[in-house]
C-alpha positions as CSV (number, residue, x, y, z in Angstrom):
1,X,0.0,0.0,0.0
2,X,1.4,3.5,-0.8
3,X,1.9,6.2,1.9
4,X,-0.3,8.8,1.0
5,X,0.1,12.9,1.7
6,X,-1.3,13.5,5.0
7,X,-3.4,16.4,4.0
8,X,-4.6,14.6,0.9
9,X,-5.7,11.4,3.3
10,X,-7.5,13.7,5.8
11,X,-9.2,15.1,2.8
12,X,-10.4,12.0,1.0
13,X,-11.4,10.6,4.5
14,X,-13.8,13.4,5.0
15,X,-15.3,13.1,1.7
16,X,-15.6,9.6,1.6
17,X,-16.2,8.6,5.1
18,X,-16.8,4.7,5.3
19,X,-15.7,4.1,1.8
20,X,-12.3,5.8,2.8
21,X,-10.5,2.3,3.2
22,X,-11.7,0.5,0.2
23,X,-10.3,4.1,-1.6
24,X,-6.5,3.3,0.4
25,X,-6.4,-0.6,-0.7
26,X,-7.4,0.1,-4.3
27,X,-4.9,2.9,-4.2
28,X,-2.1,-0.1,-3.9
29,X,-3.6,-2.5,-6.4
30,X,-2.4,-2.8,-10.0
31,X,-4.0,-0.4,-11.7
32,X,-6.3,-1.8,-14.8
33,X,-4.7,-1.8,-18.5
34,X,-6.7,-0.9,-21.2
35,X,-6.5,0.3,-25.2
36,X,-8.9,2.5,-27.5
37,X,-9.3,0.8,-30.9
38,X,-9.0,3.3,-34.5
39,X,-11.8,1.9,-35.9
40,X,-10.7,2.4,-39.3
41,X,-7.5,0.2,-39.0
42,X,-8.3,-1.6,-36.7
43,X,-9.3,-5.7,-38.6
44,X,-8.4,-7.9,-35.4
45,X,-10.2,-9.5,-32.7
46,X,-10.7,-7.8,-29.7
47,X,-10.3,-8.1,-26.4
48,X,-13.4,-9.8,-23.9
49,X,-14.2,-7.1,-21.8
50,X,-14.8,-3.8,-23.0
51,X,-15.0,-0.6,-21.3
52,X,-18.7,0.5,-20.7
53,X,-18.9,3.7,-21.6
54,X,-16.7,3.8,-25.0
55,X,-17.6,2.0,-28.1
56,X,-13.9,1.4,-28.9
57,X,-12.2,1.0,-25.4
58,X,-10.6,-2.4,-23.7
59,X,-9.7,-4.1,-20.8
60,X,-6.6,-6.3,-21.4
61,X,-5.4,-9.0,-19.1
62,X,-2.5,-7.9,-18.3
63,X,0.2,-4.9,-19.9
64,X,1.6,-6.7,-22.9
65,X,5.3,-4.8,-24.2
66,X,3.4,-2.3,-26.4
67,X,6.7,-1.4,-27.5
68,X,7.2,-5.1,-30.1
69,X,3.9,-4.4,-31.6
70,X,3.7,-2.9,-35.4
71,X,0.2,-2.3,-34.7
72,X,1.1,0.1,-31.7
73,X,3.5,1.7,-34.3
74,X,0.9,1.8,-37.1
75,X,-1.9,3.4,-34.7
76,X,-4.5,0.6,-34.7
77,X,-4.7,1.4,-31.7
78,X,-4.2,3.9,-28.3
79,X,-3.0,2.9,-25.0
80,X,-5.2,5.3,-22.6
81,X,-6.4,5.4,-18.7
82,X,-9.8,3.8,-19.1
83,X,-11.9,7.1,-17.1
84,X,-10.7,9.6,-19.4
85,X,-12.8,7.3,-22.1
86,X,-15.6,8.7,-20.6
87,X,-14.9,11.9,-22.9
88,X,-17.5,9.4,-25.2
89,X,-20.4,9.6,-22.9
90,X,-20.0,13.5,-22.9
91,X,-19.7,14.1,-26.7
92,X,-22.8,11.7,-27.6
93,X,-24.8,13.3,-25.0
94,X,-24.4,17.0,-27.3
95,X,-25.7,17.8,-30.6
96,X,-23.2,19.5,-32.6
97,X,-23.9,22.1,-35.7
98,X,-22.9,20.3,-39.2
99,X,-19.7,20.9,-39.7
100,X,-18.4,21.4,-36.4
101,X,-15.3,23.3,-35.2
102,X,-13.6,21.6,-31.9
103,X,-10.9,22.8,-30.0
104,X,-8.9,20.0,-27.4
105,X,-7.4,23.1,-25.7
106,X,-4.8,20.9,-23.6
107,X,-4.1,18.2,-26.1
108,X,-0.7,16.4,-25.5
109,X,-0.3,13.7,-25.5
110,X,-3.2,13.1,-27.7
111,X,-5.7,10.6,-26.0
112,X,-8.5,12.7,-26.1
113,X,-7.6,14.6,-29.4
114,X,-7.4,10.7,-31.6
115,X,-10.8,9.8,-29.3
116,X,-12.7,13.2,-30.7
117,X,-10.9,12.3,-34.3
118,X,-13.1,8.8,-34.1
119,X,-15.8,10.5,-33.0
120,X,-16.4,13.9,-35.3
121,X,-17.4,13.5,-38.7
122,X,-15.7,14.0,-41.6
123,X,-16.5,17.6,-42.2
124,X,-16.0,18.8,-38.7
125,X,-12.7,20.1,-37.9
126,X,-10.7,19.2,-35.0
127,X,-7.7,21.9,-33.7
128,X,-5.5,20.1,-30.8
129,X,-3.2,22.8,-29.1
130,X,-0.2,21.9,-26.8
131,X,2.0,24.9,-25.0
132,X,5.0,22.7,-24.4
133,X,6.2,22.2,-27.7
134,X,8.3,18.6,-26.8
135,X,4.9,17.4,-25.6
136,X,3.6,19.4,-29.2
137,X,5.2,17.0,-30.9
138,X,4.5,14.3,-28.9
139,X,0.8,15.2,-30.0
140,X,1.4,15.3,-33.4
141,X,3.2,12.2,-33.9
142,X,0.2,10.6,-31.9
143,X,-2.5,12.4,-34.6
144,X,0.0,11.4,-37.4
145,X,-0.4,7.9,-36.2
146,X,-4.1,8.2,-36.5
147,X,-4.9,9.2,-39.6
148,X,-7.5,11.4,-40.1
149,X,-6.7,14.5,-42.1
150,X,-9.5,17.0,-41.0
151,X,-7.1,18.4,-38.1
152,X,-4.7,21.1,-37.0
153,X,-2.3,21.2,-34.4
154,X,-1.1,24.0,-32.8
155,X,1.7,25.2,-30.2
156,X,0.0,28.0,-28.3
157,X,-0.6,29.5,-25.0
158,X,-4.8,29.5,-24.4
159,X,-4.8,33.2,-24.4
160,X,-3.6,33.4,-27.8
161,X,-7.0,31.3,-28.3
162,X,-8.8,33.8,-25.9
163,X,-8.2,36.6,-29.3
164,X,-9.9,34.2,-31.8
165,X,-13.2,35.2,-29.9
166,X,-16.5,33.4,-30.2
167,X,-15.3,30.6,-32.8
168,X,-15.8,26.8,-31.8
169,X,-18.9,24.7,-31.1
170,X,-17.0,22.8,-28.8
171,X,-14.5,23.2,-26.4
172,X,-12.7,20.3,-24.3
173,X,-10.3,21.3,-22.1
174,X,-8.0,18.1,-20.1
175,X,-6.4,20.7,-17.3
176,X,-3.0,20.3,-15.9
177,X,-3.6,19.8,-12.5
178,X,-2.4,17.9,-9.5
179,X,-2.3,14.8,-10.4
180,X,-4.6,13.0,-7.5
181,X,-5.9,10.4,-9.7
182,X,-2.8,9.1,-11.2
183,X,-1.2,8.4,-7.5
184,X,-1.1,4.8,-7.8
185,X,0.3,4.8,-11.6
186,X,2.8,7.9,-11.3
187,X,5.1,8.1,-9.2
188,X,6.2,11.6,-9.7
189,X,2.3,12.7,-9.0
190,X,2.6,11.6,-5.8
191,X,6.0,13.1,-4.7
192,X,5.0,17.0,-6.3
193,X,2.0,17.0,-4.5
194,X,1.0,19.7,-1.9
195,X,-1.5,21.8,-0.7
196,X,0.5,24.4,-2.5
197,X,0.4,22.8,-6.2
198,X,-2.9,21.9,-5.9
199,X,-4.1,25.4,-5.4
200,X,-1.6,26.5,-8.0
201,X,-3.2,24.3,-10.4
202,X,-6.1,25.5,-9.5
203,X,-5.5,29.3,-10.2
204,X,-4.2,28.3,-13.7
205,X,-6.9,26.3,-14.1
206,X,-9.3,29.6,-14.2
207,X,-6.7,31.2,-16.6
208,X,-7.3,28.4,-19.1
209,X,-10.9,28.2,-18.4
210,X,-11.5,31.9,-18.8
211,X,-9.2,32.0,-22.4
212,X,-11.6,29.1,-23.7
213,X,-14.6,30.6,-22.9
214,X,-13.8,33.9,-24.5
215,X,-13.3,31.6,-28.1
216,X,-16.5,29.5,-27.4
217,X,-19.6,30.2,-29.9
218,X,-23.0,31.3,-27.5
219,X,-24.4,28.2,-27.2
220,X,-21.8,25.8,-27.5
221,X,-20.4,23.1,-25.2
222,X,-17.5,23.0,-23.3
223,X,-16.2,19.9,-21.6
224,X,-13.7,20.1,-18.6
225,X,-11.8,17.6,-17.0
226,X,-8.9,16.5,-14.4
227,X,-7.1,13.6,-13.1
228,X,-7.7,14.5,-9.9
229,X,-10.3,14.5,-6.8
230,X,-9.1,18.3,-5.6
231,X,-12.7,20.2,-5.1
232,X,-10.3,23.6,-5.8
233,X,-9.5,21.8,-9.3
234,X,-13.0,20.1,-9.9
235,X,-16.1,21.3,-9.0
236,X,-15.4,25.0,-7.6
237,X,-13.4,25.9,-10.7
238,X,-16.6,25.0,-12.5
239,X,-18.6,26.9,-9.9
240,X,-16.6,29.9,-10.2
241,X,-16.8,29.6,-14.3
242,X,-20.6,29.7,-13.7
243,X,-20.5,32.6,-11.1
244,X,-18.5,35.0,-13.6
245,X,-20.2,34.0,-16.6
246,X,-23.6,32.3,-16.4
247,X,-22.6,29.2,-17.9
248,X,-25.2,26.7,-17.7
249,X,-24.2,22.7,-15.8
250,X,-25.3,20.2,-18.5
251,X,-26.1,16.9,-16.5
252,X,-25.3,13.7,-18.4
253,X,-26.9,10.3,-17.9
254,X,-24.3,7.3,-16.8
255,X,-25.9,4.2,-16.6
256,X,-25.9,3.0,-12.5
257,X,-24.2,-0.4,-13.0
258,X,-20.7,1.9,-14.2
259,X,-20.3,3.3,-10.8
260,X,-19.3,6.6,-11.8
261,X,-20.3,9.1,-8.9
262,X,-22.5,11.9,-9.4
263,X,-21.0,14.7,-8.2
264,X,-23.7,17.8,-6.9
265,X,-22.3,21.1,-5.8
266,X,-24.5,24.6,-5.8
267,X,-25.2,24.7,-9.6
268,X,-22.6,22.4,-10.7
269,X,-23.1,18.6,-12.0
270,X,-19.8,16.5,-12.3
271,X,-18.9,13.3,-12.7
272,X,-16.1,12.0,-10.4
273,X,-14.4,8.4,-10.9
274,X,-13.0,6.3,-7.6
275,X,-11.0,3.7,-8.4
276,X,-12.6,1.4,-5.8
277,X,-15.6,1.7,-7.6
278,X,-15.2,1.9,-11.3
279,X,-11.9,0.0,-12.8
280,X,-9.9,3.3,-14.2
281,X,-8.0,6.1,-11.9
282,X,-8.5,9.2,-10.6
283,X,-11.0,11.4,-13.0
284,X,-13.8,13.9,-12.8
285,X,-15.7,15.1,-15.7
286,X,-18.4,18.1,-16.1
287,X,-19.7,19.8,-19.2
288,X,-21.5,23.4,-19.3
289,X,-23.3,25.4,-21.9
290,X,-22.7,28.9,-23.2
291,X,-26.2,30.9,-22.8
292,X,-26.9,32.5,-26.2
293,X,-28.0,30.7,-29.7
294,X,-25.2,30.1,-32.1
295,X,-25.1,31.9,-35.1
296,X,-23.0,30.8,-38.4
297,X,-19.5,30.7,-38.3
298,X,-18.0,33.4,-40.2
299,X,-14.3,33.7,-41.1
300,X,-12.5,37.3,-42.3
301,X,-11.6,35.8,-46.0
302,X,-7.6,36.3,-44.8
303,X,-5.2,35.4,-48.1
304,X,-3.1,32.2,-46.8
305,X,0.7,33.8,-46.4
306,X,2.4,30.9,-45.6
307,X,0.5,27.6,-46.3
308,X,-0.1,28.2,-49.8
309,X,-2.2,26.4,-52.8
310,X,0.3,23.7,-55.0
311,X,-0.2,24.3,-58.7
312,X,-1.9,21.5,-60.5
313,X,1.1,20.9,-62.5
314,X,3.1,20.4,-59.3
315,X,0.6,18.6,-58.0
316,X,0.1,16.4,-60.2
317,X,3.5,14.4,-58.7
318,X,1.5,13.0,-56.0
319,X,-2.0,13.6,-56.4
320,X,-2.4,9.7,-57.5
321,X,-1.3,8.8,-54.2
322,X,-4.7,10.2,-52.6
323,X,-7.9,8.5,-52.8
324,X,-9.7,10.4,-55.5
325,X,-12.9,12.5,-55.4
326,X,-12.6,13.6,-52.0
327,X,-13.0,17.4,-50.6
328,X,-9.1,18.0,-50.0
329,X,-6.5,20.2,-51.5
330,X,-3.0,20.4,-51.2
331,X,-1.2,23.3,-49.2
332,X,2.7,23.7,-49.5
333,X,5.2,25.1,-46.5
334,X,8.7,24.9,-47.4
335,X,9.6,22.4,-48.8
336,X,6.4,19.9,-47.1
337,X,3.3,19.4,-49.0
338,X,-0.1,18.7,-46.6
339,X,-3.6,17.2,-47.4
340,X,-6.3,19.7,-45.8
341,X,-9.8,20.0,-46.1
342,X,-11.1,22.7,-49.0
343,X,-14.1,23.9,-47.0
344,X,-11.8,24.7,-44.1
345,X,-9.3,27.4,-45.9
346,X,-10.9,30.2,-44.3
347,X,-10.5,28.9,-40.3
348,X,-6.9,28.0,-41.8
349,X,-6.0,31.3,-42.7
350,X,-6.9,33.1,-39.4
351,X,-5.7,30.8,-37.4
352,X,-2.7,30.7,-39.8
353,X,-2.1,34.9,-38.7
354,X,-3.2,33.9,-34.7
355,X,-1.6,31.0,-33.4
356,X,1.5,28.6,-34.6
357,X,0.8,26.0,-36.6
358,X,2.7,22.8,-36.4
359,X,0.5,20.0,-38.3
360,X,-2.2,21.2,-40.7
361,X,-3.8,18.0,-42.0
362,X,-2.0,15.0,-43.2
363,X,1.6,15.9,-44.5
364,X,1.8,14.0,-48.1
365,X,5.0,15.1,-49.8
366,X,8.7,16.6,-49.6
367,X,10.1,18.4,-52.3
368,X,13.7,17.1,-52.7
369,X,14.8,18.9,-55.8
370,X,12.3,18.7,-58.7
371,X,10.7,15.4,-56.7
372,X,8.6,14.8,-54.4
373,X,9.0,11.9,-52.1
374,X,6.3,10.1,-50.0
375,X,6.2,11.6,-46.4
376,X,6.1,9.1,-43.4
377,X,2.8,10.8,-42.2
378,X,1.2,9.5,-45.7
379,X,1.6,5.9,-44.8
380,X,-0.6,6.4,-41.7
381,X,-2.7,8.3,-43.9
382,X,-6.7,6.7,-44.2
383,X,-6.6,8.2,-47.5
384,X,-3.8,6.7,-49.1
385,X,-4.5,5.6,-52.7
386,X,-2.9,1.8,-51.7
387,X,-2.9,0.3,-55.0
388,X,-0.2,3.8,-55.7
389,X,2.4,1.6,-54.5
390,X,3.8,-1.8,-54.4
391,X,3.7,-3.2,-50.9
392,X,5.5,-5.4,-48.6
393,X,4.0,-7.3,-45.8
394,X,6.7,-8.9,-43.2
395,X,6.7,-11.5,-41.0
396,X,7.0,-10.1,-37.1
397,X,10.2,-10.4,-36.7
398,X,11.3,-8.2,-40.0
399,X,8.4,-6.0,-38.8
400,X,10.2,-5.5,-35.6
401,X,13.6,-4.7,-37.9
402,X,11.9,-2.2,-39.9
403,X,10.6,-0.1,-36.3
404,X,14.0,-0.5,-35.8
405,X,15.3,1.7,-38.9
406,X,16.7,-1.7,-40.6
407,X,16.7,-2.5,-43.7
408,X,14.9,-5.3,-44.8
409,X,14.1,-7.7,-48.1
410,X,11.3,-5.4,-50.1
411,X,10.4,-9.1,-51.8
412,X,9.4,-8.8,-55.4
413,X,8.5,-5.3,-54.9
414,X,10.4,-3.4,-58.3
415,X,12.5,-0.1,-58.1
416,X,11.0,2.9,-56.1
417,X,8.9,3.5,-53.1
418,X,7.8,0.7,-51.2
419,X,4.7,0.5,-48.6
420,X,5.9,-1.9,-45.1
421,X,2.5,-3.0,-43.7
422,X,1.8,-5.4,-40.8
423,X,-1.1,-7.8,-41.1
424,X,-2.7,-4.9,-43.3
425,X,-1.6,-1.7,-41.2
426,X,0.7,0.4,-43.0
427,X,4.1,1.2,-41.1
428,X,6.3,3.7,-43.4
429,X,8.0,3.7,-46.3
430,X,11.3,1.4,-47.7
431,X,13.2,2.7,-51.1
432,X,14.4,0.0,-53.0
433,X,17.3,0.3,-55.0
434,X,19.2,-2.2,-57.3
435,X,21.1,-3.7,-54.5
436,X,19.8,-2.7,-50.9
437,X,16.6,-1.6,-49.7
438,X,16.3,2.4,-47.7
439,X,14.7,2.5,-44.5
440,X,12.8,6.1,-44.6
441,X,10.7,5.3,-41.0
442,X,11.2,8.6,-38.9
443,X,14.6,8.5,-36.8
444,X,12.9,9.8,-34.0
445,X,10.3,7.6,-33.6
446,X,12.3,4.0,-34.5
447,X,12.4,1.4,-31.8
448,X,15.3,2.0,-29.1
449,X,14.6,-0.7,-26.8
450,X,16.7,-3.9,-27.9
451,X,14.6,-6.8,-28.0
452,X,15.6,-10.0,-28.1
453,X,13.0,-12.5,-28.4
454,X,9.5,-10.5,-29.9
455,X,6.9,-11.5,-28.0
456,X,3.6,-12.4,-30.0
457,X,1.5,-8.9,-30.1
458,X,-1.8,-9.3,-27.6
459,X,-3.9,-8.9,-30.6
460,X,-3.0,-12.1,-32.1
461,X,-3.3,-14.4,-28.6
462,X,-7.3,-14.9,-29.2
């Protein structure tokens, strides 16, 4: 059992009263494992037991070495704390406009951004913002994975957000906080907390939450949440949100038999997860609505200055390798080509003069002289035009080599670009020559971890 913060215990006794020492022992049990499935790569069996309140989400047995498994790599699938799932529950309980502009305000590491991906539709837009740009590009790499092209990230500070004004249907907003809820998983959680962190979080907590309202459309929906059971962080936050600016609680409807607690303070309704009573950590969960009716979404018509339109001759280079007759067009910075959807130019372009832009879409092409060669990103890519390129499916082991940045046989593959997929999940890229094969998977992403004996992915044990 882990020795917990006194302050923190004399809190959680108080609130929980009898139920205080189930709380303690489940706070020294193994936490649960579980994945989210991308239900557009995903062509496996699943798992037994699913997680009740996501369509996609999955106990496992036990925590399998995620690391030896292409499909990990290939982003079949997302390892993710089962509460936060609950994000699922909250989005099908709104109704959003057609075409739909989202903002995951804290977005890093990417969980809840690649959950909302599976979830919009494919003319809603989603922009995921990170402020630490390593953990930026952590959240990139995680949306790359994914697949979907109807996305921006961004590397901002929520105020720079707060001078968009009244622009997104819906807001969520994951809040650094103090970490509560992750105790028993984190070890560095439970050494940095105090009193004094908590109610740091907390005040930069109502920063964030006031710079997301501000950009919020009149009658949209925003969605806030913690990994921790901190009133300060949780339920007063949203209080105080409601007392400066009429916000209105939006009550959900979990079923009983999931155990999630119902949380009722003044006018606020959250939703708190324990883990001696639902199998997950530390969460809480609450969703408000701006008063007002929403009106269109109207954009300034700014030119793009910096992501600008590919000629069709230029175009023309890689346009094959995109399934045709979609609503996409191709955008150029530098010397990197990107997939992004047409209707969307006009949010591009002022977010394009507001914030900084890491990731617009699905990044197809680099220019390398007068050609353009396939970008990693495009093998993730759900609208890669397959049949564009000869393909080669290894074995696990050469799998395994590739994640490694090895070369391996490209089989009967001819000259040119080559397409490394695992049981049907696309990997990256090989370029075979006459004698040798080119590894082009992303340096900073290959496998560091020597591994001696792959073990069989979990995917493949049913």
């Amino acid at each position: 059992m882990i020795e917990l913060p006194r302050h923190f215990a004399e809190r959680m006794k108080i609130s929980l009263g009898d139920g205080y020492r189930d709380f303690e022992i489940s706070l020294g049990a193994v936490p649960p494992v579980s994945v989210r499935l991308n239900p557009e790569k995903w062509n496996g069996a699943v798992p037994a037991e699913r997680v009740p309140w996501c369509s996609l989400g999955y106990y496992l047995s036990e925590r399998p070495l995620f690391t030896a498994d292409p499909w990990f790599h290939g982003g079949a699938y997302y390892v993710q704390e089962p509460a936060s799932m609950f994000l699922e529950h909250a989005f099908r309980s709104l109704k959003l406009p057609s075409r739909a502009l989202v903002l995951d305000l804290c977005g890093a590491p990417g969980g809840k951004t690649t959950h909302l991906l599976s979830l919009l539709r494919p003319g809603d837009l989603l922009v995921s913002n990170e402020v630490i740009r390593n953990r930026a590009a952590i959240l990139v790499e995680n949306c790359v994975k994914w697949g979907f092209p109807n996305m921006v990230v961004t590397n901002n500070d929520p105020a720079d957000f707060g001078k968009v004004k009244e622009l997104f249907d819906l807001i969520i907003t994951d809040a650094p906080c103090s970490g509560e809820g992750l105790f028993r998983k984190d070890a560095a959680s439970l050494r940095e907390w105090s009193p004094e962190n908590a109610a740091l979080c907390a005040a930069r907590q109502k920063r964030i939450l006031a710079e997301a309202w501000k950009c919020l459309k009149p009658g949209g929906t925003l969605i806030y949440s913690t990994c921790t059971w901190n009133p300060e962080e949780n339920e007063k936050n949203m209080e105080w949100l409601v007392t400066e600016s009429e916000a209105v609680s939006v009550e959900l409807k979990p079923e009983p038999a999931w155990n999630i607690h119902t949380l009722r303070y003044r006018n606020i309704t959250g939703y708190q997860f324990l883990p001696h009573k639902a199998p997950g950590e530390g969460f809480f969960l609450a969703v408000v609505r701006k008063p007002g009716m929403p009106g269109p979404t109207s954009f300034p018509g700014l030119p793009l200055k910096q992501l600008l339109p590919v000629r069709k001759s230029a175009a023309a280079s890689f346009a094959h390798w995109i399934q045709p007759g979609l609503p996409w067009t191709f955008l150029a910075r530098g010397n990197e080509i990107f997939l992004f959807p047409e209707p969307w130019l006009p949010a591009l372009s002022l977010f394009e003069k507001q914030l900084r832009i890491l990731q617009p879409g699905t990044t197809v092409a680099t220019a390398v002289n007068d050609q353009f060669n396939p970008h990693p990103a495009l093998a993730h890519s759900l609208f890669l035009k397959r049949d564009a390129f000869p393909c080669v499916m290894p074995e696990l082991a050469d799998a395994i080599r590739f994640l490694h940045r090895e070369g391996i046989p490209a089989g009967q593959a001819g000259k040119g670009w080559v397409l490394v997929t695992y049981r049907d999940v696309p990997l990256g890229w090989l370029k075979n020559l006459e004698h040798r094969t080119n590894n082009y998977f992303p340096p900073d992403r290959r496998i560091r971890m020597a591994i001696k004996d792959v073990p069989i992915p979990w995917h493949e044990r049913f």
